[in-house]
mmCIF file of the C-alpha atoms, coordinates in Angstrom:
data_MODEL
# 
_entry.id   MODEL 
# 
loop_
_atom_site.group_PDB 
_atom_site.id 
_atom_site.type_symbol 
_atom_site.label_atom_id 
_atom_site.label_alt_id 
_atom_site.label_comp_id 
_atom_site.label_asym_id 
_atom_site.label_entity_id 
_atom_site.label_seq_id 
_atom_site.pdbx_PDB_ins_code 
_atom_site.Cartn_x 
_atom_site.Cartn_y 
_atom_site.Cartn_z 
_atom_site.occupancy 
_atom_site.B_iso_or_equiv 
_atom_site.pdbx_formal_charge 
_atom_site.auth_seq_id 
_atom_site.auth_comp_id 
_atom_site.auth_asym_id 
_atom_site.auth_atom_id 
_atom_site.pdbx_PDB_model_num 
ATOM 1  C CA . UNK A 1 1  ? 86.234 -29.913 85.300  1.00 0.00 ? 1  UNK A CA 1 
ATOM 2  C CA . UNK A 1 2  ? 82.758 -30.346 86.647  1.00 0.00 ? 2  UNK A CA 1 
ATOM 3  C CA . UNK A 1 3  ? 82.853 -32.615 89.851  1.00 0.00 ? 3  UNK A CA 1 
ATOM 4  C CA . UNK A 1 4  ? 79.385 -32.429 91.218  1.00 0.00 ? 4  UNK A CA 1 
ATOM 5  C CA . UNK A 1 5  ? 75.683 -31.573 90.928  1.00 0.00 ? 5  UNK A CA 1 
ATOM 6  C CA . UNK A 1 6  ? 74.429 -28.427 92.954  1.00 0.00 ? 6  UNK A CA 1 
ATOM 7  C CA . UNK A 1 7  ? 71.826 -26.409 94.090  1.00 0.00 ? 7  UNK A CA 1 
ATOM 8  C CA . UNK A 1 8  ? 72.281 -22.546 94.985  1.00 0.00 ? 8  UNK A CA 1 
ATOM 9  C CA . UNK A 1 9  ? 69.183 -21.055 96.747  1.00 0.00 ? 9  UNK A CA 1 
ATOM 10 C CA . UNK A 1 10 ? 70.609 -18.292 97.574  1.00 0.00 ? 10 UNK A CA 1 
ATOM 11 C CA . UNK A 1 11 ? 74.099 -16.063 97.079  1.00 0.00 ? 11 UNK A CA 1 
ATOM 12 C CA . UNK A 1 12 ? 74.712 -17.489 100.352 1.00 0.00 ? 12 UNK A CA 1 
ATOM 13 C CA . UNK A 1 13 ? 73.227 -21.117 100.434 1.00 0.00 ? 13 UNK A CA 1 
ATOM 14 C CA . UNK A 1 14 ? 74.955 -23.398 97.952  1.00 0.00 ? 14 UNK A CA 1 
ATOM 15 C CA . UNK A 1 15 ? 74.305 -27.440 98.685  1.00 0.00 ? 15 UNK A CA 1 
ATOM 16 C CA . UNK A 1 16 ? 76.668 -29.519 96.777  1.00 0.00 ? 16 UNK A CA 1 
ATOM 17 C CA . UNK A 1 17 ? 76.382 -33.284 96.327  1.00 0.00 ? 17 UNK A CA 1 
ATOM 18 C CA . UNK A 1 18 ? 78.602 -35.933 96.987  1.00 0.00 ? 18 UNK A CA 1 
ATOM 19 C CA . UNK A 1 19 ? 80.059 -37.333 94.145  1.00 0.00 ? 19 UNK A CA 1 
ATOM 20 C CA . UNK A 1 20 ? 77.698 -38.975 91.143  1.00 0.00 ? 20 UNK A CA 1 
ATOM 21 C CA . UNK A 1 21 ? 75.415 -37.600 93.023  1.00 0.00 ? 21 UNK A CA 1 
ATOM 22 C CA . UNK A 1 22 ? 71.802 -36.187 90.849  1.00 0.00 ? 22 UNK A CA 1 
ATOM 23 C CA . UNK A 1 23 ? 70.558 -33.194 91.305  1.00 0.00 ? 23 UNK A CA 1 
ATOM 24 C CA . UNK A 1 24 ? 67.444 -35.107 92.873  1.00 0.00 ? 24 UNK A CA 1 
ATOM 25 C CA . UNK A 1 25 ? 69.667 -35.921 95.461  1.00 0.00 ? 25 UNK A CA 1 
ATOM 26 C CA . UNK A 1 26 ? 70.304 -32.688 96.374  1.00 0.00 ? 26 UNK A CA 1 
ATOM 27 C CA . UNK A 1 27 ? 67.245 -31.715 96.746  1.00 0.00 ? 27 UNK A CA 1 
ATOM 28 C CA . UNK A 1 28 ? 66.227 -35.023 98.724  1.00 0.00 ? 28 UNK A CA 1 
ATOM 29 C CA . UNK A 1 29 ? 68.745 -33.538 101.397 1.00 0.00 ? 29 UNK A CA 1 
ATOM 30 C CA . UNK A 1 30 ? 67.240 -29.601 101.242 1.00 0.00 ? 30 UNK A CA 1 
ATOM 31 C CA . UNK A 1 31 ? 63.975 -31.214 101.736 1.00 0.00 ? 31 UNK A CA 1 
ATOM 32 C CA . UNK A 1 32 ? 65.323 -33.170 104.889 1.00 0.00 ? 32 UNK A CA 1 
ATOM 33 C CA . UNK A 1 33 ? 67.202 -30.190 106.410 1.00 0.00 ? 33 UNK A CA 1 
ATOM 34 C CA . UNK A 1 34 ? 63.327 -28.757 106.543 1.00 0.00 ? 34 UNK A CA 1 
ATOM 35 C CA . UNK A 1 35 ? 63.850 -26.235 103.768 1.00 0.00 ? 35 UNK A CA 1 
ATOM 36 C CA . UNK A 1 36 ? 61.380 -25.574 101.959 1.00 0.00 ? 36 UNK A CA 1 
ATOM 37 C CA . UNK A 1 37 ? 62.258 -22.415 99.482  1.00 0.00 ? 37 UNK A CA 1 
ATOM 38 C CA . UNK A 1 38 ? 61.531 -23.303 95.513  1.00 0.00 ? 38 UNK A CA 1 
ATOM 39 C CA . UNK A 1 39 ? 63.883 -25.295 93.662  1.00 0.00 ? 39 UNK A CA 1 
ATOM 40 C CA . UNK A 1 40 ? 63.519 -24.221 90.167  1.00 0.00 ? 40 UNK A CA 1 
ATOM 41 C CA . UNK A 1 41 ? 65.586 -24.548 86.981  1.00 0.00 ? 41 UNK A CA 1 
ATOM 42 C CA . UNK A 1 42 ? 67.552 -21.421 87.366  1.00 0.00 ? 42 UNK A CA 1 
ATOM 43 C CA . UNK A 1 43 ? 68.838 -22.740 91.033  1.00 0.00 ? 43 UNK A CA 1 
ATOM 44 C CA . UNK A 1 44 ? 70.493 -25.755 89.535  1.00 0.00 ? 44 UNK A CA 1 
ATOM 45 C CA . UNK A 1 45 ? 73.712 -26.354 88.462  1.00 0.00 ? 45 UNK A CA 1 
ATOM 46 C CA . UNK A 1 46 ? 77.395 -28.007 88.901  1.00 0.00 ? 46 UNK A CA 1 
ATOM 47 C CA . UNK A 1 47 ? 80.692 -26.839 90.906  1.00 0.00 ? 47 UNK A CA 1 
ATOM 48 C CA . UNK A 1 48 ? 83.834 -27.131 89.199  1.00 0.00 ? 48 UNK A CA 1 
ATOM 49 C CA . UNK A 1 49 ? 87.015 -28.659 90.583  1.00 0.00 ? 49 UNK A CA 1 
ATOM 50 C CA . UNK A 1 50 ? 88.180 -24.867 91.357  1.00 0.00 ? 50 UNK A CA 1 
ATOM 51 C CA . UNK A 1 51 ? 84.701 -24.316 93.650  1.00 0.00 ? 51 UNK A CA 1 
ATOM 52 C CA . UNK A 1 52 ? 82.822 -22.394 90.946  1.00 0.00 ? 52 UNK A CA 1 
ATOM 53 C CA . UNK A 1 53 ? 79.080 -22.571 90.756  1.00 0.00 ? 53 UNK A CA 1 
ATOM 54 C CA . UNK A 1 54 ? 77.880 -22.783 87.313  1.00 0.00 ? 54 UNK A CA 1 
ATOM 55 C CA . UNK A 1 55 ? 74.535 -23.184 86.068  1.00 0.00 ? 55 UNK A CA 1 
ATOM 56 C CA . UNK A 1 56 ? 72.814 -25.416 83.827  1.00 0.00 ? 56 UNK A CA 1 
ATOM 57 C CA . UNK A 1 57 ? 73.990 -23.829 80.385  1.00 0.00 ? 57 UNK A CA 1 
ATOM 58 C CA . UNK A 1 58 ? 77.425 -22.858 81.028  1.00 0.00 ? 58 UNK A CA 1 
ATOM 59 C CA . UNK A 1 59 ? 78.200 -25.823 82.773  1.00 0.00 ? 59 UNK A CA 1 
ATOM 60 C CA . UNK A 1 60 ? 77.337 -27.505 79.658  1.00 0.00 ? 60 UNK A CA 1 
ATOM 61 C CA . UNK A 1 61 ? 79.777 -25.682 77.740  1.00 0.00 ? 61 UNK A CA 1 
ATOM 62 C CA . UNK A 1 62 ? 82.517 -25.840 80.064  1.00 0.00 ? 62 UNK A CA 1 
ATOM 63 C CA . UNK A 1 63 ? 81.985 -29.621 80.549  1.00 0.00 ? 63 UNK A CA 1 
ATOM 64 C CA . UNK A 1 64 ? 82.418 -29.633 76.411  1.00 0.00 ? 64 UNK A CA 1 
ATOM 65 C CA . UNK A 1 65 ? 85.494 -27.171 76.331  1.00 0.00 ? 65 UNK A CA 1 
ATOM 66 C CA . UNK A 1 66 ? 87.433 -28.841 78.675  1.00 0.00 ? 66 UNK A CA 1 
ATOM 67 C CA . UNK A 1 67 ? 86.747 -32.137 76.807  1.00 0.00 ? 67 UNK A CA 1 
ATOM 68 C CA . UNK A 1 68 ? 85.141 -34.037 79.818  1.00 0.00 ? 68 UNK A CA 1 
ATOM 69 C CA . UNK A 1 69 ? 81.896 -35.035 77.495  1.00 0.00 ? 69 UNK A CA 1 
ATOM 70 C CA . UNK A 1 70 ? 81.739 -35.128 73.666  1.00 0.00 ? 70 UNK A CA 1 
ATOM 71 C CA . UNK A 1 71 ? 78.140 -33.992 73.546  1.00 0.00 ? 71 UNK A CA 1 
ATOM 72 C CA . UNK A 1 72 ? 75.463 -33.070 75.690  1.00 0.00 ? 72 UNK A CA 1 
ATOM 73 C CA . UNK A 1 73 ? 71.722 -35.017 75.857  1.00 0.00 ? 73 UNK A CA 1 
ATOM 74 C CA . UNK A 1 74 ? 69.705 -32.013 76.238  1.00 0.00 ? 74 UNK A CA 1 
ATOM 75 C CA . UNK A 1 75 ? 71.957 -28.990 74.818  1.00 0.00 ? 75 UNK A CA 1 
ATOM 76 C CA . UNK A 1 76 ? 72.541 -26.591 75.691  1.00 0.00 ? 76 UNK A CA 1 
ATOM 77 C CA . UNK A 1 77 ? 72.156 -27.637 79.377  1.00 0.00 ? 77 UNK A CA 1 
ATOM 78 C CA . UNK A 1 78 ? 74.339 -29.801 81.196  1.00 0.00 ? 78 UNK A CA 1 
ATOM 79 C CA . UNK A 1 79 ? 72.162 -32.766 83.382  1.00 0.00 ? 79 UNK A CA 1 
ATOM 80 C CA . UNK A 1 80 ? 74.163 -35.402 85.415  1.00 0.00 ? 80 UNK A CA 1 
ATOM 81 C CA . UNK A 1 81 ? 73.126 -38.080 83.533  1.00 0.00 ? 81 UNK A CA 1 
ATOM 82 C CA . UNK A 1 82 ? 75.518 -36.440 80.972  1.00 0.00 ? 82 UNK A CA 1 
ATOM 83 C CA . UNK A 1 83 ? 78.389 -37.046 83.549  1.00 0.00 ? 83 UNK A CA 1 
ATOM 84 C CA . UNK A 1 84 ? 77.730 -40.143 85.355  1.00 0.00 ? 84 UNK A CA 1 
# 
């Protein structure tokens, strides 16, 4: 199950928000913390409820196998406005 929007700028820097959180969020906080690396489409994603960072596209299809959304607003990407 997909419990909240992320960003991963790096293998080692993954910011997760809190929950119903947007992605926009997330970077709202990055920006604070004085980062200032590019946040582009391929650094955006969701954890699951086991911790797993998954990006756009196969969140979208997990969110749809595990039957937490019927259908997605933008296939084949998952956005949190799909969620909450």
């Amino acid at each position: 199950m997909i419990v909240a929007a992320a960003i991963k700028l790096t293998d080692d820097d993954l910011y997760v928000g809190n929950l119903e959180d947007r992605h926009c969020d997330v970077i709202s906080r990055i920006r604070k913390e004085g980062i200032k690396l590019p946040i582009l489409q391929d650094n955006q994603g969701f954890v699951t409820d086991e911790g797993q960072f998954l990006r756009r596209g196969a969140a979208g299809a997990h969110a749809m196998k595990s039957g937490q959304i019927t259908k997605l607003k933008f296939p084949p990407n998952l956005y949190s406005e799909d969620l909450w």
